[in-house]
MARFIPA-149013 format. One line per field, with one value per residue (C-alpha): residue number from 1; residue in one letter; x, y, z. Coordinates in Angstrom, 1 decimal, always signed. Last residue first. Layout:
% residues N
k = (NUM_...)
r = (A_...)
east = (X_...)
north = (Y_...)
up = (Z_...)
***
This chain:
% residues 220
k = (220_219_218_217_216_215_214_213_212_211_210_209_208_207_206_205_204_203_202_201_200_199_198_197_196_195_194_193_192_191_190_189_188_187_186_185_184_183_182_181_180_179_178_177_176_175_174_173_172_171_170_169_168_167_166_165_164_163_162_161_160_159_158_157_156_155_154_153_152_151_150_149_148_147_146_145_144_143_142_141_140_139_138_137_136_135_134_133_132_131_130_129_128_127_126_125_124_123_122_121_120_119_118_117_116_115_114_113_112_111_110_109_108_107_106_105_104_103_102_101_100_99_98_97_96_95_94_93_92_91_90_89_88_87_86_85_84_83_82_81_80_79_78_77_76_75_74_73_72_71_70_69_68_67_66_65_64_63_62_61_60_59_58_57_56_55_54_53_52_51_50_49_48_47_46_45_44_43_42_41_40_39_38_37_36_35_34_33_32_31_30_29_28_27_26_25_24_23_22_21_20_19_18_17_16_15_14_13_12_11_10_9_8_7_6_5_4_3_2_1)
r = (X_X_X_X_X_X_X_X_X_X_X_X_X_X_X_X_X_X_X_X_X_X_X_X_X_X_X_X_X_X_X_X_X_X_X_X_X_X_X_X_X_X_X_X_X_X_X_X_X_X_X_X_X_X_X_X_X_X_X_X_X_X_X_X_X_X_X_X_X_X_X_X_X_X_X_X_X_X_X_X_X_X_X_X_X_X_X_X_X_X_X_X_X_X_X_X_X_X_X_X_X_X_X_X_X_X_X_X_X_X_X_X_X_X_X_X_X_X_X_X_X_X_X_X_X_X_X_X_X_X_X_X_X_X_X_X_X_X_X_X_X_X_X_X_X_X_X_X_X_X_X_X_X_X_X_X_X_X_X_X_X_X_X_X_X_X_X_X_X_X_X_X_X_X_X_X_X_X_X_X_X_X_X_X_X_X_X_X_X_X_X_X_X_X_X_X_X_X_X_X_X_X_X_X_X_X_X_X_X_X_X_X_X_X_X_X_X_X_X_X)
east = (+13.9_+13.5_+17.3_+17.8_+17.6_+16.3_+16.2_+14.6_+11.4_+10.8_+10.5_+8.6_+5.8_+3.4_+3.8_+3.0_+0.0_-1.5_-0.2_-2.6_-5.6_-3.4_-1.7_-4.8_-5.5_-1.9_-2.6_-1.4_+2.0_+2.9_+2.2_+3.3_+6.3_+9.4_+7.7_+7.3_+10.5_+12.2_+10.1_+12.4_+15.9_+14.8_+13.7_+10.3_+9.8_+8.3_+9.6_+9.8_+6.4_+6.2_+6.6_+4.5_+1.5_+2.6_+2.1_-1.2_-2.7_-1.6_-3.4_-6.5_-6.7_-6.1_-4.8_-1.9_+1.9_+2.3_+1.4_+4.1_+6.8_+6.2_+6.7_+9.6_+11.4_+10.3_+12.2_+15.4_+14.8_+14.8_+11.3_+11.3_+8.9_+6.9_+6.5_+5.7_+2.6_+1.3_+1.7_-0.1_-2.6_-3.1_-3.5_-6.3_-8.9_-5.8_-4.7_-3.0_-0.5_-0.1_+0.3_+2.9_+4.2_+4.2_+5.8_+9.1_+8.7_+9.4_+12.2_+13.8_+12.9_+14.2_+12.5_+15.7_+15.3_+16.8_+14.1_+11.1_+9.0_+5.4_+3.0_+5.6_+3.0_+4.3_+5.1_+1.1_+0.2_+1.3_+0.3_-3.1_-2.5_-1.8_-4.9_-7.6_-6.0_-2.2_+0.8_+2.9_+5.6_+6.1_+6.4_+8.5_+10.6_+10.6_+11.7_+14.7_+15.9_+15.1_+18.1_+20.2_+19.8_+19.7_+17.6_+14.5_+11.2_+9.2_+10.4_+9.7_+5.9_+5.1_+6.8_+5.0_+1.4_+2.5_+3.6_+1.3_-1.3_+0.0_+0.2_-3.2_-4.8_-2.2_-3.3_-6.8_-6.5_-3.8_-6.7_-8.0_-4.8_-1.5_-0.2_+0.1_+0.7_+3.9_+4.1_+4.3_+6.9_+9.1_+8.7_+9.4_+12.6_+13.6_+13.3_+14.8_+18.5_+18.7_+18.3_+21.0_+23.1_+22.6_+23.3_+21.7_+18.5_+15.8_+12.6_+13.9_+13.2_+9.5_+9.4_+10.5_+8.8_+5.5_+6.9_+7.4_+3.5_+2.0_+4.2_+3.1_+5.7_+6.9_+10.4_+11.1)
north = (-6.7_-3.2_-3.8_-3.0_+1.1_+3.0_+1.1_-1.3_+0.3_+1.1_-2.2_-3.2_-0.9_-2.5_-5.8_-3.9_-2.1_-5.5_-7.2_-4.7_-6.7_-9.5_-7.8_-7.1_-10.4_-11.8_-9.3_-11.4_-12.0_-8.7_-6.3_-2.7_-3.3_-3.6_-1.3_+1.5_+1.2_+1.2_+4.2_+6.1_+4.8_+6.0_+9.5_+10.8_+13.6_+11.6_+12.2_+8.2_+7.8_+4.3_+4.0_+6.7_+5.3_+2.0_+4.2_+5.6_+2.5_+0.5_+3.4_+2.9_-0.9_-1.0_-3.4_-1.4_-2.1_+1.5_+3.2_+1.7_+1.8_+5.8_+6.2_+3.6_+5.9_+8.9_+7.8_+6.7_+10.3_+11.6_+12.6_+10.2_+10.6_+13.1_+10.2_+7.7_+9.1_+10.0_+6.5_+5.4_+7.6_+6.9_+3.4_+3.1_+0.9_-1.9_-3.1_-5.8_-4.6_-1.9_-3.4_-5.2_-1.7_-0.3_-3.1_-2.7_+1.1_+1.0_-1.8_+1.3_+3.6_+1.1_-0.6_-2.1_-6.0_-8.1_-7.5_-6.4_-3.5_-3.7_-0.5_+1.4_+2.4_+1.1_-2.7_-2.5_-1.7_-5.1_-6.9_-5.1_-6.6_-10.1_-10.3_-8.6_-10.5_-11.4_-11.4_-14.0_-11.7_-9.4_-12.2_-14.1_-11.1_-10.6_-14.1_-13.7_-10.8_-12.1_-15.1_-12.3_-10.3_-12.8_-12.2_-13.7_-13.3_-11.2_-12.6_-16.1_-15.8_-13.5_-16.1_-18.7_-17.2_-15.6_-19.4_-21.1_-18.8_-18.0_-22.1_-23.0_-20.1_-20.8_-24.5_-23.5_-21.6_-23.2_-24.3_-20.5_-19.4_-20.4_-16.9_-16.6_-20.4_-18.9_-16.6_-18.3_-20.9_-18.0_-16.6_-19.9_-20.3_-17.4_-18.2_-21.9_-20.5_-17.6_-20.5_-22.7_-19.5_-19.1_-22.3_-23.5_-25.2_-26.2_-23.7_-23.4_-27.0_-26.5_-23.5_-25.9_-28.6_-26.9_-24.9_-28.1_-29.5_-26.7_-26.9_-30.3_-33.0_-34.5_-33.2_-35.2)
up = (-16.5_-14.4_-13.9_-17.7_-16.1_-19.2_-22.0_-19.6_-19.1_-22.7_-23.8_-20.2_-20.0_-22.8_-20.7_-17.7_-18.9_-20.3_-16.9_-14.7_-14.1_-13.6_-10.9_-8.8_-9.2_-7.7_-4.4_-1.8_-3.1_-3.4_-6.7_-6.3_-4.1_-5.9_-8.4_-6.6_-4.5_-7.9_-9.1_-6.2_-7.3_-10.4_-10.2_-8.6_-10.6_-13.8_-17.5_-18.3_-17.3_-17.0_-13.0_-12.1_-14.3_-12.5_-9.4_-10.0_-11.8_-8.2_-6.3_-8.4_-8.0_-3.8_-2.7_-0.6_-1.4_-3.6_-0.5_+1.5_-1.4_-1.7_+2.1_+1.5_-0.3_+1.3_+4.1_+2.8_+1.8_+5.2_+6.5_+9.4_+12.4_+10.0_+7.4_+10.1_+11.4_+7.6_+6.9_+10.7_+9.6_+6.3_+7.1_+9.6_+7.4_+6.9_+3.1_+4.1_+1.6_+3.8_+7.2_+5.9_+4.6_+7.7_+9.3_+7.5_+7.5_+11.3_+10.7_+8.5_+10.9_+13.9_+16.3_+18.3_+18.2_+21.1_+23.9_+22.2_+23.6_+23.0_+23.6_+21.0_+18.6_+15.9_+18.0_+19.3_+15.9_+14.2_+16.7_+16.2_+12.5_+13.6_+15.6_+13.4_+10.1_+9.4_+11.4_+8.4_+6.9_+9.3_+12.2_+9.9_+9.7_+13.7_+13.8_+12.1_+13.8_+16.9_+16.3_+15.4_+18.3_+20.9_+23.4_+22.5_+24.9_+22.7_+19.0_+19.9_+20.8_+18.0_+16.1_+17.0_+16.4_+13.2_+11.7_+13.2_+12.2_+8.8_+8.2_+9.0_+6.8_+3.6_+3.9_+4.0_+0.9_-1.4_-3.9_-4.1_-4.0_-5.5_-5.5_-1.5_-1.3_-3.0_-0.7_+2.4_+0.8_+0.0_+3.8_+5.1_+2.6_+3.8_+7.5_+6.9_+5.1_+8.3_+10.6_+8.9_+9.0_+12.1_+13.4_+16.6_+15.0_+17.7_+17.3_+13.6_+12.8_+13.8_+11.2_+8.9_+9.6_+9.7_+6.7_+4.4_+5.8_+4.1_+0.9_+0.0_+0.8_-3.1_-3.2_-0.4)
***
């Protein structure tokens, strides 16, 4: 019902997914887990234990999934619960292991743009190794799909001087980095996780906004 609290949705949810044969069914239940993750994300401190329980089943079962499916579509899905749940010591050496190649996965070929993917979790998670691994995936793919999400990665860490940096970035309307590139910035300056950092900014961001969409209305 519309009345089941958002920890017990994704329990069924997930537990759904471990039994649904449609795809698209499956692809309709890993969105809405990831929604629901986030949104406990934003609801903290009340959502707090809830948000613990469910990141662990959550990461624990799909870390479970992802290494033993074959089916490329069906692995696709978990892998992006696995990105958006693998939290703390464990989740994050996870994490690692699938960077630094030490994991293989059956159905799911690691990728730059997966690469990035898990870079940026690992980002907003705001891990003590970082600029490594960022600087370690920057030389592995300097294209400019790959400066891209360089510039998205360090914009996702929780960190309040990096997030004036890029929103600084993102208002000046005579910056280098181009449009396409501020729209990484801003797609992934504020996650779900980092809802203070945000309101520390929303004075800046409000002012930003006028001019902001004279320029490109999809900032709006």
């Amino acid at each position: 019902s519309g009345d089941m609290p958002i920890q017990d949705y994704v329990n069924f949810a997930f537990k759904e997914m471990q039994v649904e044969s449609n795809i698209r069914v499956l692809a309709q239940l890993t969105k809405s887990i990831s929604s629901s993750i986030d949104l406990l994300y934003r609801l903290r401190p009340e959502t707090g234990a809830a948000l613990d329980e469910v990141l662990t089943v959550v990461s624990e079962g799909a870390w479970q999934r992802v290494t033993v499916e074959t089916d490329p579509d069906r692995a696709s899905l978990w892998f992006k619960l696995l990105r958006d749940s693998a939290t703390g010591a464990l989740g994050q050496e996870r994490l690692r292991s699938l960077l630094a190649d030490q994991v293989s996965l059956p159905a799911v070929q690691l990728s730059d743009d997966l690469r990035w993917n898990i870079l940026i979790a690992l980002g907003v998670q705001g891990v003590s190794d970082f600029d490594g691994l960022l600087n370690a995936q920057r030389e592995r793919d300097p294209s400019d799909q790959g400066q891209k999400y360089a510039i998205a990665a360090d914009a996702a860490r929780p960190d309040a001087s990096i997030k004036t940096y890029w929103l600084e970035q993102i208002i000046d309307k005579d910056s280098e980095l181009g449009l396409a590139k501020q729209r990484y910035a801003i797609e992934a300056l504020f996650p779900a996780n980092q809802t203070g950092l945000q309101a520390e900014q929303l004075n800046s961001i409000l002012q930003s906004l006028p001019g902001l969409s004279e320029r490109d209305p999809s900032f709006l």
